[in-house]
C-alpha positions, 0 to 999 in steps of 0.5 A, spaced: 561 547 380 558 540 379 554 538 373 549 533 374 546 527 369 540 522 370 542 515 368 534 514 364 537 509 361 533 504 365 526 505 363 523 500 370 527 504 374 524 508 380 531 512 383 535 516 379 542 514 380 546 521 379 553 522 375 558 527 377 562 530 372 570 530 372 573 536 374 576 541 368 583 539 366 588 545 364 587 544 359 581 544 358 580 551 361 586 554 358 581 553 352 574 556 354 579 562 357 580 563 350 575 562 347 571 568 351 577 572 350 576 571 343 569 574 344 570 579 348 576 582 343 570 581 337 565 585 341 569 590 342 572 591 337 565 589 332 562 597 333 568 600 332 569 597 325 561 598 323 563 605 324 568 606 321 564 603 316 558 607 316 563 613 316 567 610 309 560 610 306 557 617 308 563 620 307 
């Protein structure tokens, strides 16, 4: 999977010259890996915790 950027900084120029990205380091996966499973965890766990707390309160 490839991100593509335009150069525009040229303001005269007629061709658009495309950058390719470099590919993710480890450790940079390792990161988003966790960072989704830190959201995952969240919303999982997030209506459980407002029930518990509608349940306090009505209780």
């Amino acid at each position: 999977m490839a991100v593509r950027m335009f150069d525009l900084t040229e303001p005269q120029s007629t061709r658009l010259a495309v950058l390719e990205s470099a590919p993710l380091r480890r450790q940079d996966l390792r990161r988003i890996k966790h960072r989704f499973a830190v959201i995952g965890i969240i919303s999982l766990a997030a209506p459980f915790a407002a029930a518990l707390i509608v349940l306090g309160v009505a209780h």
